[in-house]
N, C-alpha and C positions, 0 to 999 in steps of 0.2 A: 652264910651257908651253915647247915647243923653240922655238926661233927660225926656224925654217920650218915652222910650227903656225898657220893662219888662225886670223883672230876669229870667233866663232860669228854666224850669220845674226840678221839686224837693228840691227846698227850699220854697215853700208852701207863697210865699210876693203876693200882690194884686197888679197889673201891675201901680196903680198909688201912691204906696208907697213912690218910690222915690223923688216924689216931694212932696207930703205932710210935711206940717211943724208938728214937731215932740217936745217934751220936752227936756231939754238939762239933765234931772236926768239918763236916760238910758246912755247916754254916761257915765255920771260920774259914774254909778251906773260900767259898764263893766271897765273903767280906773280901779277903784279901786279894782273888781274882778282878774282882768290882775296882778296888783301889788301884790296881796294875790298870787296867783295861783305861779308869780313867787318865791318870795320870800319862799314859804312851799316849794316848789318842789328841791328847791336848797336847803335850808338847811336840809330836809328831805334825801339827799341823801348824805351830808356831813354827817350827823352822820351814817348813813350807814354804808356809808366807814371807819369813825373816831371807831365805835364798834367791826367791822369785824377786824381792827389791834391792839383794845385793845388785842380781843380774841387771836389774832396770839401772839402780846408781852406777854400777861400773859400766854400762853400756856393752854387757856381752849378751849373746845370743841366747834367746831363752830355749830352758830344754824341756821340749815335751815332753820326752818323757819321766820329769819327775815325780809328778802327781800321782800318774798308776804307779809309779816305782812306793814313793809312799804310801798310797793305799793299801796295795798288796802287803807291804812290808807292817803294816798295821794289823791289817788281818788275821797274818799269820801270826803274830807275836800276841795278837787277842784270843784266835780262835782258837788254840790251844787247848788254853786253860778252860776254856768255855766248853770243847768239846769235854774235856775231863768231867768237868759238872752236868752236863748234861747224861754221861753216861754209866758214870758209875756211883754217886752217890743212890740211896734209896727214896729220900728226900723227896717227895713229888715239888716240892718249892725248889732244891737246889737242881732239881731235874729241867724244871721250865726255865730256870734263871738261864742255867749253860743255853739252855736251846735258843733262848731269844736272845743272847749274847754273841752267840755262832750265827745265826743268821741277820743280824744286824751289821756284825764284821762282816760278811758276805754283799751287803748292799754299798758300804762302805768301799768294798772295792770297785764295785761297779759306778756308782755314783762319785766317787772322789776323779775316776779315770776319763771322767769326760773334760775333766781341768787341761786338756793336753791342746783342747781347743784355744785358740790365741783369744786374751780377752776382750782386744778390738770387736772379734765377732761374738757380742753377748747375746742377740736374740738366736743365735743358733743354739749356743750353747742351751738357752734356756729351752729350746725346742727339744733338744737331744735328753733334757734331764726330764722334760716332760715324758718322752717317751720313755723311759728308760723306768722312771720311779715309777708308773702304770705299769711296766709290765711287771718288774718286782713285786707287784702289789698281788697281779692276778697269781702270778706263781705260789706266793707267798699263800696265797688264799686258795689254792688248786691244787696243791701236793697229797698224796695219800697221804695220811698221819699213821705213822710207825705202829708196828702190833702193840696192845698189849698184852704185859706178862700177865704170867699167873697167878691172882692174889693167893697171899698164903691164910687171911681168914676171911671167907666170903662175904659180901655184904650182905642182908636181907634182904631176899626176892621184893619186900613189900615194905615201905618206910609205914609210921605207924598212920593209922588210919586218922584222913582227915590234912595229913601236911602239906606242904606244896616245897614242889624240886623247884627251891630256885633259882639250880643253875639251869633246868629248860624252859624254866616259865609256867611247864605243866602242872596240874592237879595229879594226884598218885592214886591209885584206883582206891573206891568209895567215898570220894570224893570227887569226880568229875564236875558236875554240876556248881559245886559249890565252887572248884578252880574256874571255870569258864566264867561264872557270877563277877569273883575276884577282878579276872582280868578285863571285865567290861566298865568295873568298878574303877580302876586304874584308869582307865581312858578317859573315865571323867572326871578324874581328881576325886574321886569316895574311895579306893583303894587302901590298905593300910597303910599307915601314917599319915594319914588326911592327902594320900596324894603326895607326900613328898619326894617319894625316889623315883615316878614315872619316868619312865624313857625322854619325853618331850621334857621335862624340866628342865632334866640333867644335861639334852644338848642343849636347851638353850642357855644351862650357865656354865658351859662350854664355850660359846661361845660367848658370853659376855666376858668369860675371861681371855679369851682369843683377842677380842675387841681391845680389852685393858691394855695386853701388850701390843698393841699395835699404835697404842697410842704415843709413845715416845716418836716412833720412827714418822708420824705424822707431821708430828712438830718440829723433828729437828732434820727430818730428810726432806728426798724432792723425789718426786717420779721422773723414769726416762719418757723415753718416745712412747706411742701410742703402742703399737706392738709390743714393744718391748716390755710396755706394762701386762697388756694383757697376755704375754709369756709369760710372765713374771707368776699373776695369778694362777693361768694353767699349771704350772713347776709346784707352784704351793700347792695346791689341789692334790695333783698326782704324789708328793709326798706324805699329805695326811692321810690319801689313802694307803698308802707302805704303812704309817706309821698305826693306823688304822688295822692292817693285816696283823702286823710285828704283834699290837697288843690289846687281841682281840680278845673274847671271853675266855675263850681256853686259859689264856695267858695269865688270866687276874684270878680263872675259879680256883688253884690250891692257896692265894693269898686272903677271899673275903671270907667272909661269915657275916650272922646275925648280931652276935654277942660283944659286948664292950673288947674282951680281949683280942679279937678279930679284927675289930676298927681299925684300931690300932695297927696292929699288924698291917692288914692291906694299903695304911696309909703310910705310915711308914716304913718297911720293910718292901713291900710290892711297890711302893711310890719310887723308891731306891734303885729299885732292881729297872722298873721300868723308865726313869730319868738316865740311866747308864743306856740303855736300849736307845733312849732319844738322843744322847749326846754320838752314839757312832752314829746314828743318821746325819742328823744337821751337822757332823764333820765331811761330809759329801755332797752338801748343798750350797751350793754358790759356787761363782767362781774367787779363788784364790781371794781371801780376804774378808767376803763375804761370809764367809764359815765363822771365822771369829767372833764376832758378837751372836751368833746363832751360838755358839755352843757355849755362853753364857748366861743367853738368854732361857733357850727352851729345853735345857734338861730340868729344871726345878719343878716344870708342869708337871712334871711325875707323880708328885705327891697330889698335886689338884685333880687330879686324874685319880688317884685311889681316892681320894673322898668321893667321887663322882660315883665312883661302881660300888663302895659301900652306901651312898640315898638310895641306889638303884636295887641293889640287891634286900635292901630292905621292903623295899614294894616288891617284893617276890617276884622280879624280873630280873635278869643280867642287862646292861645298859647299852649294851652292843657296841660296835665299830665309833657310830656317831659322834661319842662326844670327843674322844680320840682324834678323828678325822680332822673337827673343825676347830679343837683348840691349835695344835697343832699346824692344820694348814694357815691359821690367820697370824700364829706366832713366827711362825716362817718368811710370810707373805711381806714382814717390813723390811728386814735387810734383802730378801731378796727384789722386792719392786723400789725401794724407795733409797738406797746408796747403787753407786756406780761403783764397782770395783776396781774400775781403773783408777779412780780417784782415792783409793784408799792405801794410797801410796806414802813414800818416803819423803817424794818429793813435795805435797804439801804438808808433810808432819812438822817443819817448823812456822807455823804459823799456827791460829785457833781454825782451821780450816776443814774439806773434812773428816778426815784421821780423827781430828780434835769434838766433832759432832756426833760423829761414830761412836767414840768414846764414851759421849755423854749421854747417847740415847743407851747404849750398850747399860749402861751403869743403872738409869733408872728403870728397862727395860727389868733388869734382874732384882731390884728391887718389889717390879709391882710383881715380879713371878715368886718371890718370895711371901708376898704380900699373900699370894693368892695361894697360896702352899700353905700357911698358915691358918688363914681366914676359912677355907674350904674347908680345912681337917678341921678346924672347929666348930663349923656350922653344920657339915654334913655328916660328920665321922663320931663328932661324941655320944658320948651313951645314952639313948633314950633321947638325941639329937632328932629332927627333923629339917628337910630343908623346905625352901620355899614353894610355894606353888606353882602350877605351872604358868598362871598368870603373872605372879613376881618374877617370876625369872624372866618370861617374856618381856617385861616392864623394865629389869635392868639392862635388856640386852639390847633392846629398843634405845635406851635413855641410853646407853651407850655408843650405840652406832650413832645418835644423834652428836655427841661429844665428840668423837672423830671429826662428822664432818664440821663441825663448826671449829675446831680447831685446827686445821687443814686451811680452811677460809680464811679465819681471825686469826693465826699466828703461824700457819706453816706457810710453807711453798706453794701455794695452789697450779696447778699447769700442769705441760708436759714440758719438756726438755731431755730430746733424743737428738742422738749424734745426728748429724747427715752425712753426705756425700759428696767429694771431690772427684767429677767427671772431669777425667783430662782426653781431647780429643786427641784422635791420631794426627788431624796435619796442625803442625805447628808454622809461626811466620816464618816467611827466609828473608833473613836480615843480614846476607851475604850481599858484599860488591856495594856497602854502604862507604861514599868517600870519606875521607879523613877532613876533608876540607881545613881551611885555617886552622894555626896552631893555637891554641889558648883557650877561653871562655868560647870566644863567637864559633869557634869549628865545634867545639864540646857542645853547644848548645842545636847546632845545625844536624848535629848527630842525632842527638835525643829525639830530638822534632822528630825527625824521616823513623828512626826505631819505633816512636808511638805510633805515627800515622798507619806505619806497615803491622802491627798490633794488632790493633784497632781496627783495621779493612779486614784482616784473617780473622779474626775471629766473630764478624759482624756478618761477615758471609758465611761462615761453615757453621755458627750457632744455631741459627735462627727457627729452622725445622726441630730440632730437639728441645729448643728452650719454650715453643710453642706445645710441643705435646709433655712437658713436667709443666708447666701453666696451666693447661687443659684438665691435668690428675689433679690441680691445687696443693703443689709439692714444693712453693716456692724459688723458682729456680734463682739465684746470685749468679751475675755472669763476672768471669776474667778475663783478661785479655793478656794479661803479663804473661803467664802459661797460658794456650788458650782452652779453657776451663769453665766449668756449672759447679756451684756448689745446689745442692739442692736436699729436702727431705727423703724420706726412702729409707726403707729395711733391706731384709735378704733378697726379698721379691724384685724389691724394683734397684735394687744394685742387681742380681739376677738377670735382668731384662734389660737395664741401660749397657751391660757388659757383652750382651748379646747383640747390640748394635751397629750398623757398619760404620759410623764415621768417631764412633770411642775407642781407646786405646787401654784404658783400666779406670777401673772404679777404684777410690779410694775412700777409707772412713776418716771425714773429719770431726773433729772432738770438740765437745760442744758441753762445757762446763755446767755442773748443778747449783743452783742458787744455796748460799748459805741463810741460815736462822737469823744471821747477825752479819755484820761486816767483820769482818778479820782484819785486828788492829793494823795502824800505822805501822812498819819498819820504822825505827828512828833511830840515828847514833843519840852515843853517850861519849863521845870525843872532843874535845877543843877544836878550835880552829888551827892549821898550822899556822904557825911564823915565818914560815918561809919556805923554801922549796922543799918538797917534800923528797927521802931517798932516794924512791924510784927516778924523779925527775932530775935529777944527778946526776942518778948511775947512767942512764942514755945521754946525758950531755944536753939535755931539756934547756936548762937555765941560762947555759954558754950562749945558746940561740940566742935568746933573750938579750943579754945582755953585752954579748960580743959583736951578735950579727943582725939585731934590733929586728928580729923576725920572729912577731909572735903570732901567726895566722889571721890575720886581716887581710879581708878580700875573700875569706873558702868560707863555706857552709857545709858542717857534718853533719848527715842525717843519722839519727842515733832510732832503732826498731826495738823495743822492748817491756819493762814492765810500764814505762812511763816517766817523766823527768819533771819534777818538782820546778813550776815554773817561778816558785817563789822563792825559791833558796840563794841569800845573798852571793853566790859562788856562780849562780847559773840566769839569775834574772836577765842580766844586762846583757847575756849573748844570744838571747833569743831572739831568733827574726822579725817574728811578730808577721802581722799582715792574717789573713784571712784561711791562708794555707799553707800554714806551719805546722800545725797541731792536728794529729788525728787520731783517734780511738775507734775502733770496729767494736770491743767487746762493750764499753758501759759508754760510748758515745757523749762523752765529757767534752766542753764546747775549750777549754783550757788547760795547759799542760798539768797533770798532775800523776803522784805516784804514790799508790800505797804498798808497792811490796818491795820499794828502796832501790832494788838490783837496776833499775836504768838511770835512778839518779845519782850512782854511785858510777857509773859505765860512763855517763854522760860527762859527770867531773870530771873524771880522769882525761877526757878525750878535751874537753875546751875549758874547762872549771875554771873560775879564777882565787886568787888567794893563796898560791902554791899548790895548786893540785891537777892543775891540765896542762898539759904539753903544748897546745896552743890555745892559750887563755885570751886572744885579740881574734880567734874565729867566732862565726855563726853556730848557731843550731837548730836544726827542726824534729821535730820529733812523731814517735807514732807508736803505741799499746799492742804489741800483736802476744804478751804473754800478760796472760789476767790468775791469778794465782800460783803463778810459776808453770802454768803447764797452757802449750800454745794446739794450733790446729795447723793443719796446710793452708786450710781457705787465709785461716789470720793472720799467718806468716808471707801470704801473696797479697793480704789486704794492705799490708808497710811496704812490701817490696815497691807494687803498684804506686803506693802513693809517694814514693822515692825516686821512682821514675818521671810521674808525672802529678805535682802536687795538685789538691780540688779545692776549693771552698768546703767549708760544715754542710751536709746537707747535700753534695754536688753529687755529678753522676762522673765516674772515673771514665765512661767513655767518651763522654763530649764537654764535659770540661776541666780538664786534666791540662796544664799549664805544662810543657816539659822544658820551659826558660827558667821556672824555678826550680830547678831541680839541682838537690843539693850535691855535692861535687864526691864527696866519701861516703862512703857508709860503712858506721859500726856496727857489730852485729854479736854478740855475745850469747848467742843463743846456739840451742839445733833444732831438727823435727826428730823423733824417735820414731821406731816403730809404734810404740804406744801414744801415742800423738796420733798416728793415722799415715806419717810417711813412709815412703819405700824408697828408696835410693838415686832415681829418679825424679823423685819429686816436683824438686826444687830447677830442675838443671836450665829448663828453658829460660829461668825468670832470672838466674845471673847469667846466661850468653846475653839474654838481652840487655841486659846493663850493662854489661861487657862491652858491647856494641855501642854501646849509648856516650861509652866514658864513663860511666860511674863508675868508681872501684870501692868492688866488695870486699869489707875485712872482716874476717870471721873468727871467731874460739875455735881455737882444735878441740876442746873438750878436755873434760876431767875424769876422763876413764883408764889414766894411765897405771903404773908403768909401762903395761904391756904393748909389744909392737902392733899394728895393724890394728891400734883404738881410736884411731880415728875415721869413725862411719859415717856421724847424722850429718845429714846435708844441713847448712850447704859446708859444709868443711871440708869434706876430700873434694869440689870440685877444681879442675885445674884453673878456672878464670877466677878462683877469690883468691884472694891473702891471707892466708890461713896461721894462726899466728899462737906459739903455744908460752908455756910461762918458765921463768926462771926464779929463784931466789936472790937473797943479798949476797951470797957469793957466789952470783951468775953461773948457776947451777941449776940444769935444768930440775923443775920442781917431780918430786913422784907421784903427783896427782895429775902431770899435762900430760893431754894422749899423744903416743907417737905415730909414727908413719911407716913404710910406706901406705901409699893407699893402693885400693884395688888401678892395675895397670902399673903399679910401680911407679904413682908418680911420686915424687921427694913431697913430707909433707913434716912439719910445717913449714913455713916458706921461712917464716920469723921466729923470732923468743923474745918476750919482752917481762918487765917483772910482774910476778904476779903473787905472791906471798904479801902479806904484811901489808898492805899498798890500802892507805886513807885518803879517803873522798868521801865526798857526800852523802848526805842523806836526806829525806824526808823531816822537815817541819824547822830547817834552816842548821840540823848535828851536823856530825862527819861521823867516819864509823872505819874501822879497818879489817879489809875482807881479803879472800886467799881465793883464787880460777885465772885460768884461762879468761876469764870475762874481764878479770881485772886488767892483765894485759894485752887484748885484742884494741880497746881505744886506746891506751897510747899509741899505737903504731899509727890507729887512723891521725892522731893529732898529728903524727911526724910528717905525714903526708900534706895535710893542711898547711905545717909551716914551710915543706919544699914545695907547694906552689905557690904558696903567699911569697917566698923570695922568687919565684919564677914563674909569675902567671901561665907563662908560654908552654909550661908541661900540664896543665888542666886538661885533663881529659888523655893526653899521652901515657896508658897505661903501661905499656911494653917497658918504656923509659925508667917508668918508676918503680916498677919492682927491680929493674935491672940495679937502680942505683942501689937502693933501699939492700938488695943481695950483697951487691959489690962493697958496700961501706960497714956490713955490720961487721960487728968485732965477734973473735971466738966467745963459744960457753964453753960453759964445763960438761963434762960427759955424762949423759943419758946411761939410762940402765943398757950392759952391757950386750945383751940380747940383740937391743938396738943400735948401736955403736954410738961413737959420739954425734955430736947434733950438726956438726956441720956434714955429718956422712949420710947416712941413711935413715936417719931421723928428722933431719929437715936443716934449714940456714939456719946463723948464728945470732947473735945480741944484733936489734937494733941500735942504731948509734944513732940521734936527731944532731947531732952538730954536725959528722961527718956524711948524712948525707943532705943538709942544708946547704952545705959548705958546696960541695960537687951539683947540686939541683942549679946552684950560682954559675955554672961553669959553662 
């Protein structure tokens, strides 16, 4: 732009602004607003994020309303300063800076406030931001623009004859002819500068840079579901066009010019101003988490964006909305379609999982945006600089969409992988008035049978019409029987329409894991083996069994539900069942028991381990995968229940040939469903009465959401037919990490306390390791169970009996946080004891 070139109409500057000599305080005064603004808006969304996974780790309730509460509290503490610069320096630069700062804060509230939506439901969310960032866009583009004042030296009625304004693109009178020549000249690449700054070049190495950064999130993310992606793209879309409105030519004409020292400027200076603009946007896009590598990634395009409007303004045109639009939309477009923010959680950050992937595209992501901040200001921006043609640019952007997809094929995730849905029907089995028949194995076994049989008929009759019309849609439908249940495909629509149906009862979203780049190492100890009976098994009187009353669980089979059990671990080889239907895996369909994320071969030891570290090391065990990187579903958590009820063959159908002879007599269960899992409190409850009924008895983690009373939510732990079982330390003190009770209805919860600090077992690739939950001590109690029926077969399946004793024999703890009184009161039963109630099972 020359320097007696007005700003174009709607930023309200007095046409001889620009050269007026001006105080250097307003610059400093925006530096240092720029430096606030980033600094709050970044760590304002770190704690965001950092409180949403307190709430998920301690299992409290999430609060809606935090996100608008942040947002707003952003805004205001940005918009401030912003409005100051916009309205009282004389500055036309520090004038535009507040304005597009103030109205960026403004989007910021509106776009951060739709996080209030639960992240379970993401393709709404993406629907609401779609709409929301369109309409921002029209307003933002539709407002009067503010009077302007009255210049205090006029500009020239007539610029000198022959120039061209090229902030409208126009020729200035006596020279028409020769502007209109020009601008047909640009069309065809014969323009000044041989074509380099045309509008068409400059989007399309906009979008070869758009492409550039989209390439990490190819390689090292996955797409969700079909919708959801194509949400995903509409959200980026309607944000490039915000970002598009935010920093349209108005915005960029008091930063370019013609002249070396303008380059400059607009690239650096204007690139500043306008990366600050982008960073409060992309802090309102995504949900919770998502924002994070966005606001890494896509503030640096600021600068690649002024070299763009300096080739362009060099071809005597303004470059318009376009390149804006499309860098912007496609740099947005990878964390938003391509991580799940559910997963970008806490709970897989100890592993390379994907927190860990996130990470790493995040990092090269800001690199190549560096890359291209650099590369741009040098190609486009320096003096007597030219950029490519429109053909070249075509040619890289080309050659780069090609890169994408072949790295997508050849080393990313190619697919979809979107959540589905857990249809739970309204009529469930009635497995009342089922006899007790014989006491022992054969009545426990006569039980199972009839509970399956009665499954299996309800739900083969009430499915059938619904699992026909999700067949018909080609939606996949998964039938269950244990709840009777559809897991099937489907967004908002057709959970929408399956909830509108008369024989469902609620839709539920099951969680449905994204492929990683890489496999996420082994879990492995770095431990010895012990020597001998390990503490915990002591302190409950483990070993006395053993060796007093020659009862070490032979004859019972625990069925252990979780990450998976190392069927090769010297500690667990020898008690595995073996046969045909022991072993099951729903998520990676492994035909042999194994574990790479430890936590159930470390569950598994504890409950039958030999070597000194199971409570009943002469039991069985079967096993089943229903948590595949720490984080399970509904459907996956009823695919172990299911097969615990009634084991299959590899390959078999749970409904017709499901064995319930083999079914293992306990179950350990170390796990929960969350709300962000996809359960609701409910969930679970049909699939333990029916094991209840069955005789199987369920032992479950209270959780590690403690001190606080009433932390014990996810199913199945607050139900009254498990055995809910929380942790102590070495001096049988309840630990501050076990969740207490009561539960909703006031029933006493946990029923146990067993140890759970310090406590070594097993691991993956034949270590031991020493871990701290509730998880550690829920299988011991199962093992205690195993050795009071292995000395008394006759109580197998007699549930009522067994908790009775299992209550009556345990010894005091020590007191729980005061709020909740001590453990034997309103916080739940005391120490398990295996000798005393081995001793009494004998009786």
């Amino acid at each position: 732009m020359l320097a007696d070139t007005p700003p174009p109409p709607g930023y309200g500057f007095p046409p001889s602004a620009a050269v007026r000599p001006s105080s250097p305080w307003p610059v400093v005064a925006a530096a240092l607003a720029g430096g606030w603004t980033v600094t709050l808006a970044v760590l304002l969304q770190a704690v965001g994020w950092s409180v949403e996974q307190l709430q998920v780790a301690a299992g409290w309730d999430r609060q809606a309303w935090l996100w608008p509460a942040l947002s707003l509290s952003t805004a205001l503490l940005v918009g401030l300063p912003a409005l100051l610069l916009a309205l009282l320096p004389r500055s036309p630069r520090v004038r535009v800076t507040g304005r597009a700062w103030l109205a960026a804060a403004l989007t910021l509230v509106a776009l951060g406030s739709l996080r209030a939506l639960p992240q379970v439901h993401h393709e709404a969310y993406l629907a609401a931001l779609t709409g929301t960032a369109t309409l921002l866009a029209l307003l933002a583009t539709r407002l009067p623009a503010p009077a302007r004042p009255a210049a205090a030296t006029p500009a020239p009625a007539t610029p000198p004859r022959g120039d061209t304004d090229p902030t409208h693109g126009t020729a200035t009178p006596g020279s028409a002819d020769r502007g209109r020549q020009s601008s047909r000249q640009n069309d065809h690449g014969r323009g000044p500068g041989g074509g380099a700054g045309r509008p068409q070049a400059v989007t399309l190495l906009a979008i070869a840079a758009g492409l550039a950064l989209l390439l990490p999130w190819v390689r090292f993310g996955a797409l969700g579901g079909l919708l959801e992606t194509v949400l995903a793209a509409f959200a980026a879309t309607a944000v490039g066009l915000l970002a598009g409105a935010l920093l349209g030519d108005g915005f960029w004409a008091p930063f370019t010019g013609d002249g070396p020292p303008r380059s400059a400027r607009t690239v650096l200076v204007g690139g500043l101003v306008a990366g600050v603009v982008l960073l409060l946007v992309v802090a309102g896009v995504g949900h919770s988490g998502v924002q994070l590598p966005a606001l890494l990634v896509v503030p640096p395009v600021g600068f690649a964006l002024g070299a763009c409007q300096v080739a362009a303004r060099r071809a005597g045109t303004p470059a318009g909305a376009a390149p804006v639009r499309w860098l912007v939309g496609l740099a947005v477009f990878g964390p938003l379609a391509l991580t799940d923010p559910e997963e970008i959680s806490v709970l897989l950050a100890t592993t390379r999982d994907v927190p860990y992937w996130v990470a790493v595209a995040s990092g090269v992501g800001f690199a190549v945006a560096v890359l291209l901040a650099v590369g741009y200001g040098v190609l486009l921006a320096r003096p007597r600089g030219r950029a490519p043609r429109r053909l070249v640019a075509a040619s890289g952007a080309a050659v780069l969409l090609l890169t994408v997809g072949v790295v997508d094929v050849a080393a990313g995730q190619p697919g979809l992988y979107g959540e589905r849905l857990l249809v739970v029907l309204r009529e469930q089995a009635d497995l009342s008035g089922i006899p007790a028949g014989t006491p022992g194995r054969a009545g426990r076994e006569a039980r199972t049978a009839e509970v399956y049989r009665r499954l299996v008929a309800t739900a083969g009759r009430t499915q059938g019409g619904l699992r026909r019309d999700l067949t018909r849609l080609g939606l996949d439908p998964t039938p269950y029987y244990l709840v009777n249940a559809i897991e099937t495909d489907g967004g908002p629509a057709v959970r929408a329409w399956l909830s509108g149906r008369p024989e469902v009862a609620r839709v539920l979203v099951s969680q449905r894991l994204r492929p990683l780049p890489a496999p996420a190492p082994v879990s492995r100890g770095d431990q010895p083996a012990p020597t001998g009976p390990e503490w915990n098994l002591r302190m409950i009187g483990a070993d006395r069994v053993w060796s007093e009353l020659s009862v070490t669980g032979s004859g019972v089979v625990v069925g252990s539900s979780d990450s998976g059990v190392d069927g090769t671990h010297p500690a667990l080889t020898a008690g595995f069942r073996g046969g045909d239907d022991s072993w099951y895996d729903p998520w990676n369909h492994t035909r042999s028991p194994t574990d790479s994320g430890g936590h159930g071969t470390h569950t598994a030891g504890s409950a039958v381990g030999r070597d000194g570290i199971g409570v009943a090391p002469g039991a069985q065990w079967v096993g089943c995968v229903n948590l595949d990187r720490n984080l399970g579903s509904p459907a996956h958590y009823l695919d172990c229940l299911q097969f615990m009820l009634a084991p299959f063959p590899a390959g078999g159908d749970p409904f017709t040939d499901g064995r319930p002879a083999r079914a293992p007599d306990v179950l350990t269960n170390s796990w929960g469903c969350p709300p962000v899992e996809g359960c609701d409190p409910g969930a679970l409850r049909p699939a333990t009465a029916a094991l209840e009924a069955a005789g199987i008895l369920v032992v479950a983690a209270a959780g590690n959401t403690g001190p606080d009373c009433r932390s014990i939510v996810d199913p199945p732990a607050p139900y009254p037919d498990v055995l809910t079982v929380g942790a102590v330390n070495r001096d049988r003190v309840v630990a501050g990490f076990s969740s207490r009770g009561p539960v909703a209805g006031g029933v006493v919860k946990p029923d146990l306390v067993a140890p759970g600090e310090g406590i070594r077992s097993a691991m993956p690739g034949g270590g031991y390791a020493t871990l701290d939950g509730t998880s550690m001590a829920t299988p011991q109690v199962a093992g205690v169970v195993a050795l009071m029926w292995s000395a008394n077969p006759a109580l197998v399946g007699d549930l009522a009996r067994t908790r009775s004793i299992l209550r009556d024999t345990a010894q005091p703890a020590g007191p729980a946080d005061l709020s909740c009184g001590p453990v034997t009161a309103s916080s739940g039963a005391g120490l398990v004891d295996a000798y005393a109630a081995v001793r009494a099972a004998r009786r």
